[in-house]
N, C-alpha and C positions, 0 to 999 in steps of 0.2 A: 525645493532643494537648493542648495548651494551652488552655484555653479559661475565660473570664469569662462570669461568672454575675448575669443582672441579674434583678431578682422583688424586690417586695413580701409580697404574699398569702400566707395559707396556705396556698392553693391550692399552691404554689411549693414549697414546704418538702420535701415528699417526691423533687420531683423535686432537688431540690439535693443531698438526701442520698444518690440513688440516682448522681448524678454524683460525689459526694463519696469512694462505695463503687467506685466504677468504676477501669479503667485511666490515664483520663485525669485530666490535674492541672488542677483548679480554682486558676486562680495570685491571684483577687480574686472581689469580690461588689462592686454598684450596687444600692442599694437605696433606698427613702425615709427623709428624715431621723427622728429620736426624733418622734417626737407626746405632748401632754398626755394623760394616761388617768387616768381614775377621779374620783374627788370630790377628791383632794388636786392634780389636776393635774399629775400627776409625770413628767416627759419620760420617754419608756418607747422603749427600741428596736424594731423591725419584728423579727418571727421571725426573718425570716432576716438580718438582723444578728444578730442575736444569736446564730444556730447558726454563721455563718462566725467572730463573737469566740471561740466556742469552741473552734473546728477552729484557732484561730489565724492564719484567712486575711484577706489584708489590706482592707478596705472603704470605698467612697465612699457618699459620700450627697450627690451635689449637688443643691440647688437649682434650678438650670438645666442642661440638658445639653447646650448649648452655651457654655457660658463655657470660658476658654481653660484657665482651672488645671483646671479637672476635663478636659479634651479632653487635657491634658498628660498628668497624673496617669496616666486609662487608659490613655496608649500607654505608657508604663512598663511594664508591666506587659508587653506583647508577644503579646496573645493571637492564636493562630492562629484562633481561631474563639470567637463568642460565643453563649448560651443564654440566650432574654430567655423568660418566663413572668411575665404577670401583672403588667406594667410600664407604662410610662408610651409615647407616643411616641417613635419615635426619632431624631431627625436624619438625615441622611447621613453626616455628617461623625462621628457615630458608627455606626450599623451597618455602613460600608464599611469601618472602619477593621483589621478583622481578616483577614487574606490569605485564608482560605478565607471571609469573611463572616461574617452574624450570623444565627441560627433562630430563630425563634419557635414553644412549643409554645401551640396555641389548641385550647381543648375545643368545636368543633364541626366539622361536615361543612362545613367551606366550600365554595363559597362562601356557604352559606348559618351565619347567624348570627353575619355579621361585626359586634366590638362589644365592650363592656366586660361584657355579661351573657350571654353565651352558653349558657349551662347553665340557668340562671331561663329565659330568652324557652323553650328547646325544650319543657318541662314547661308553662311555662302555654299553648301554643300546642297543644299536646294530642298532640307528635309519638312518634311510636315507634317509633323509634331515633334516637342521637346519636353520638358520635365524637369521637376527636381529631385534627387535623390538625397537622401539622409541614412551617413553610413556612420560605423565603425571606425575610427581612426586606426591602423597597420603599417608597419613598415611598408608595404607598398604602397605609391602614392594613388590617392584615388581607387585604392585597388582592395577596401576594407566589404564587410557584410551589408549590404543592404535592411536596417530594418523599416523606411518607409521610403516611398514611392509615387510620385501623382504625373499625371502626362498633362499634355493638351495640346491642340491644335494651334500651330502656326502659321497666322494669316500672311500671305504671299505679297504684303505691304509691309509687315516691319521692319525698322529697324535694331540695328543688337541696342542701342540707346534705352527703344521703347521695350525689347524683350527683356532686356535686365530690369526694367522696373515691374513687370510685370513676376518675371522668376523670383525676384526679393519678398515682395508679398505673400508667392504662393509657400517660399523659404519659410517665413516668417510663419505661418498657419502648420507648416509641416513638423518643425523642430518646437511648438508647443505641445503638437501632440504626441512624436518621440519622449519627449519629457514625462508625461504622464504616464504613456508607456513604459519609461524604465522606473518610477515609481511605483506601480502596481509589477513588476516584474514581466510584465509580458512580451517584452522586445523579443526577437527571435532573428537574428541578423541571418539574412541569404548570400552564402558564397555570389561570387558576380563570376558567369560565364568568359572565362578567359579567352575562348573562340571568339567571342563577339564584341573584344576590345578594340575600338578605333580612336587615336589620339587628337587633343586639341590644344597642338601647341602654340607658344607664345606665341605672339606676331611682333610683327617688326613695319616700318613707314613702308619699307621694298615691297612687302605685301598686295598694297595697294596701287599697285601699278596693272595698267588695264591691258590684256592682250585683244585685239579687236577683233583676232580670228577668233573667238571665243564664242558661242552665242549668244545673243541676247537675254536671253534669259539666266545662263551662267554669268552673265556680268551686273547684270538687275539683281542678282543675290549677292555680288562680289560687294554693289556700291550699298545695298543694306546692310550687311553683315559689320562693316568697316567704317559703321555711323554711330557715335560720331570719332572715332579714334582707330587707326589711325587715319581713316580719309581712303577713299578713291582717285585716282590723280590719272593722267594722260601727258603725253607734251603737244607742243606745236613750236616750230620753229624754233627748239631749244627753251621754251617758257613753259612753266611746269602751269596746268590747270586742275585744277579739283570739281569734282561732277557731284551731284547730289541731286536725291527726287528725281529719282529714274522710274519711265513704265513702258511697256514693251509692245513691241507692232507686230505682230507676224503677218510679216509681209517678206517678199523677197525685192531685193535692188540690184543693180549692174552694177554697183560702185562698188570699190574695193574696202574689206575689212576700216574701219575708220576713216571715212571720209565723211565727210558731211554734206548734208546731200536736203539740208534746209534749214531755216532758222524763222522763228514767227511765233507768238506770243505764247506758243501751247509750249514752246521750250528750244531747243539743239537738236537734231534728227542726224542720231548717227547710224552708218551701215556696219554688221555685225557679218562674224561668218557664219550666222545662221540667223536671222531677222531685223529689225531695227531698234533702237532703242534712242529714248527723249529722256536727256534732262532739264527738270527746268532752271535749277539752280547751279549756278560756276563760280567759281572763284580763279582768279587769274594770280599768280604769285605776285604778293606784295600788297593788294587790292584786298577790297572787302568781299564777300558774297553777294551775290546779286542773281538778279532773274537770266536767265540767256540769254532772252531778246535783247535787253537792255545791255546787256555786256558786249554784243555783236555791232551795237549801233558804232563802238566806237573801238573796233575792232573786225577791220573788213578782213582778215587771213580768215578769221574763223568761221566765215560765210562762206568759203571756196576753200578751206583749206582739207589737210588731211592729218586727222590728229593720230600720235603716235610718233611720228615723224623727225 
């Protein structure tokens, strides 16, 4: 089939290439405009601009997705069907405009984790398992027919980094054979249970700020969830720190919620208000990342100190 390819993310990227390698012909890409990047400012194009300039296929980048020259523009192009990943809202006036419709692949079990962060909220929510779903595009967002579906179990080590590459893959495998499916006619989209909607919205840096009443284990999902963007962070003496490669002691201590209560090559041993938790990696504002230990050597507060503070 025909089909137009809309995605920003890198999330996207795999699945673009897996439609790219496929039978059907990608005839365009919708993507977001160049952005400033780096210290020189330098307009930079989105991934997948830039893999569709390669492949030679042709690209929008509007501004709005309702102005008339871009609503022109894509029907140009003539797609039988559209594949949105990792995009923006759609109009009507765009998702209906393709004769078989427009899909969207979203990495969770909808209805639950409708939202721009779906992959972070399942991890710091401490779930175990997540999923891709492959719906219907609707004026609700994330709130269209399910016509496929896969789960799997989430190992209590990763992070949203490694889960997203993982959910891209499994995207990419899913929306080939949605494809096929609406080819042979056999799609059959499922209403999504409106009782069992829970949201995954944006996140923001504030996110990542660690309560140390918290447990141990809610905070070990907090610091995978929020790997690598935006970070896990704490203070100490007003200097902001970033924690990373966190794993959990269930042990109990006398020390107060964040304090630290040893420091020695296995990582940071902080107390929690409900067990302890190590990381081994820190970063100190302004600094590179480094091991604990190593960062302690030459930072005695964080030996005796109490983070939070």
């Amino acid at each position: 089939m025909r089909l137009a390819f809309f995605g920003t993310a890198g999330f996207a990227l795999p699945i673009l290439d897996r439609l790219l390698a496929s039978d059907h012909e990608v005839v365009g890409v919708v993507t977001g405009p160049d952005k400033p990047v780096g210290r020189g400012r330098k307009l930079t194009p989105t991934v997948i601009k830039q893999r569709a300039l390669d492949e030679g296929l042709p690209v929008l980048t509007p501004e709005r997705l309702k102005d008339q020259d871009f609503l022109d523009d894509y029907a140009e192009w003539e797609p039988e069907v559209a594949v949105v990943v990792a995009f923006r809202i759609l109009p009507r006036e765009v998702f209906d405009l393709p004769r078989h419709g427009t899909l969207n692949v979203h990495p969770s079990l909808l209805p639950k984790y409708r939202g721009p962060a779906p992959l972070n909220w399942a991890i710091i929510k401490g779930e175990r398992e997540t999923g891709v779903s492959i719906i219907r595009i609707s004026e609700k967002v994330d709130g269209g027919g399910v016509v496929l579906q896969d789960r799997f179990p989430l190992d209590p080590t990763i992070t949203a980094g490694e889960l997203s590459e993982k959910a891209s893959k499994l995207g990419a495998d899913l929306i080939v054979e949605a494809l096929e499916g609406l080819e042979e006619s056999r799609l059959k989209p499922i209403p999504q249970d409106e009782a069992m909607v829970t949201k995954a919205p944006k996140l923001s840096r504030d996110d990542g700020k660690i309560d140390w009443t918290q447990s141990a284990h809610d905070i070990h999902n907090l610091v995978r969830g929020l790997h690598p963007w935006p970070g896990a962070f704490t203070t100490l003496r007003g200097k902001t720190i970033k924690l990373f490669d966190s794993h959990v002691i269930n042990e109990w201590s006398k020390g107060r919620p964040g304090q630290v209560i040893k420091v020695d090559e296995e990582g940071l041993y902080v107390v929690t208000g409900d067990g302890i938790i190590v990381f081994r990696e820190l970063q100190l504002e302004g600094k590179r990342q480094m091991g604990a230990h190593d960062l302690a050597r030459g930072l005695d507060q964080l030996k005796r100190g109490r983070l939070g503070d």
